[in-house]
GUTORZA-567195 format. One record per residue (C-alpha): residue in one letter; x, y, z. Coordinates in steps of 0.25 Angstrom, whole numbers, plus 5000, padded with zeros to 4 digits. Layout:
BEGIN
AXYZ ...
//
This chain:
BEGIN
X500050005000 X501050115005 X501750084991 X500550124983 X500149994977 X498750014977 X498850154971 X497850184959 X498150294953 X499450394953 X498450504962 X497950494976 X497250554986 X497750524998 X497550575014 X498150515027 X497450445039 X498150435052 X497250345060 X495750305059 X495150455064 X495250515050 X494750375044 X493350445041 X493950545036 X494750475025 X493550395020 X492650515018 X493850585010 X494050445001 X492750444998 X492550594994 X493550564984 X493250454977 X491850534977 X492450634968 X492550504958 X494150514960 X494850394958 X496250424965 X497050334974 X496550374988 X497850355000 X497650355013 X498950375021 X498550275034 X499650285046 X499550175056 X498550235064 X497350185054 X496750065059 X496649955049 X495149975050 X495350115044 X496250055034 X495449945028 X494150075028 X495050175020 X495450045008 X494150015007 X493550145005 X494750144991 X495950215000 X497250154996 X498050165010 X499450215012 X500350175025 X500950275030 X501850325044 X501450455053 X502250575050 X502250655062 X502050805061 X503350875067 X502651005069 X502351005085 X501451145084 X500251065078 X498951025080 X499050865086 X498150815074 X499250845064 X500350745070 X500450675058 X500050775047 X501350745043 X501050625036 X500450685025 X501750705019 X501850585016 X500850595003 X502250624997 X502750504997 X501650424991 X502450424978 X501450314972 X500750444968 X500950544958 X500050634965 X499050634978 X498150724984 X498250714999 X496950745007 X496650755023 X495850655029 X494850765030 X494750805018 X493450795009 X493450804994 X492250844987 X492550854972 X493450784963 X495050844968 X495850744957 X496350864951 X497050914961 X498050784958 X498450884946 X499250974956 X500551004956 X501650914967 X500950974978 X499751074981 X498951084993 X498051205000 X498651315003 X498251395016 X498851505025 X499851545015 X501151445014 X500251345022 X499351215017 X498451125022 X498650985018 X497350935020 X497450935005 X498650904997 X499150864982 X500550794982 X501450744971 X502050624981 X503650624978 X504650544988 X505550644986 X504750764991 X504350665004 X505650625007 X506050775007 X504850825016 X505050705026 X506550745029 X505850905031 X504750855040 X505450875053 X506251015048 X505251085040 X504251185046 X502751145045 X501451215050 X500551115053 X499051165058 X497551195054 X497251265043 X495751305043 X495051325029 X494051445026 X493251345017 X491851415017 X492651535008 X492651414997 X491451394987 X490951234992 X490651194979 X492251204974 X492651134986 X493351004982 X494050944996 X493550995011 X494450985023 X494050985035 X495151065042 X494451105056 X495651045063 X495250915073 X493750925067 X493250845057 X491950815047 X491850665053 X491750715066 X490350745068 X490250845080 X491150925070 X490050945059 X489851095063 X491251125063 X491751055051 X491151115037 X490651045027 X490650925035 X489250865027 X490250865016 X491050755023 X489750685029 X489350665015 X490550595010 X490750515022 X489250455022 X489550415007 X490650315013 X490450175008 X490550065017 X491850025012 X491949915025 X490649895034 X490149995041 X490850095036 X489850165026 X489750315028 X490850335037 X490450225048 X491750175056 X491050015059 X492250015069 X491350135078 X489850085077 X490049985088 X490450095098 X489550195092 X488350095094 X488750085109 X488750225111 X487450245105 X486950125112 X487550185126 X486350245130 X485250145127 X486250045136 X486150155146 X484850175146 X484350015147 X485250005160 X484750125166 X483250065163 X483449935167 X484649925177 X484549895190 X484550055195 X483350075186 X482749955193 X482949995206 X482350135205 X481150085198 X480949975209 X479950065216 X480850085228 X482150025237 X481949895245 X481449925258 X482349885271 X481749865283 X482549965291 X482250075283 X481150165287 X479750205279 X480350355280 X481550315273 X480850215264 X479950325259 X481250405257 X481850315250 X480650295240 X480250425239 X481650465234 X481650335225 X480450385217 X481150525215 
//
């Protein structure tokens, strides 16, 4: 695999997966592409933090997958989730490819984007100036170039931070890829729906995901239905033993067995505050 031996075509799409949180994420953006009726290879860079689980999901919804080891980010003045941002740079050395086009996770793409595989050795979108976000990348993948940056990773300066775009000053019906850049928050978390925009978008792709293994149509992990069945069946559970325990029993028994050293004063007590 890691030699490009299932490889297609001399194009890719390709994104990266670091472990099973962003699985969701990869499947919707696979099959936004091949919704736009492309027929590129489609890589996933997988590090050992995927489960085999995730693994055997992503070849069967057509992703060819690509081995790969954790670069770790040597800029310390960073937000934590970029430890391994890195990593992307090694899109660089997937040499079996005359040109890719690398896209985030959490990337969505709406329109047919092949020609963007007629840009030059490298383009990507510019932001603040000298700076880009990488979320979205074209790269002519050469060993040379790699090899170069891998000897500069520790020595060259980097900014490595969020860049937030002003995506409402862009006419919708021109947009071809969304990414949903709102730092930690994104469109598979639910509670994040009024934050994160357009998230109906990305609903609408991921309810269009085929059951490529069982239970896996629409999005569905069949690995959380147990534990998300206990928890909707928590309460009823609850309920049943509050009704039919033996505390329940006891208070609806029509009062505490009588002793014969206590008096009818502190009998009627007793009973009086039973009823209340």
């Amino acid at each position: 695999m890691a030699g490009g031996c299932w490889a297609k075509t001399d194009e890719a799409y390709v994104t990266l997966l670091y472990g099973d949180e962003f699985l969701l994420g990869v499947r919707v953006l696979g099959k936004s592409i091949q919704d736009t009726g492309s027929t590129k290879d489609m890589v996933v860079l997988v590090s050992d933090g995927v489960s085999d689980y995730a693994k055997k999901l992503l070849r069967a919804d057509g992703w060819i997958l690509w081995p790969i080891s954790l670069l770790a980010n040597p800029n310390q003045v960073r937000p934590k989730r970029f430890w391994g941002v890195y990593t992307k740079l090694k899109i660089f050395n997937l040499t079996r490819y005359r040109k890719v086009v690398y896209l985030d996770a959490d990337t969505i793409v709406l329109k047919n984007i092949d020609d963007l595989f007629n840009c030059g050795r490298f383009c990507a979108n510019l932001k603040h100036s000298e700076r880009l976000n990488s979320g979205v990348m074209v790269v002519e993948p050469s060993e040379t170039v790699f090899n170069d940056m891998m000897s500069k990773v520790n020595s060259s300066p980097s900014y490595t931070g969020d860049v937030f775009y002003v995506q409402w000053m862009v006419n919708e019906t021109e947009l071809k890829v969304i990414h949903y850049t709102l730092g930690p928050l994104k469109p598979w978390d639910w509670w994040t729906a009024w934050l994160v925009k357009p998230v109906d978008v990305w609903q609408n792709a991921r309810v269009k995901l085929e059951e490529s293994l069982p239970g896996t149509g629409g999005g569905r992990n069949p690995n959380q239905q147990l534990l998300l069945k206990l928890l909707f069946s928590f309460p009823y559970v609850l309920y049943y033993y509050v009704t039919t325990g033996p505390a329940f029993r006891f208070k609806s028994g029509g009062g505490l067995p009588t002793y014969s050293g206590v008096s009818a004063t502190s009998s009627s007590i007793i009973k009086s505050n039973q009823q209340v």
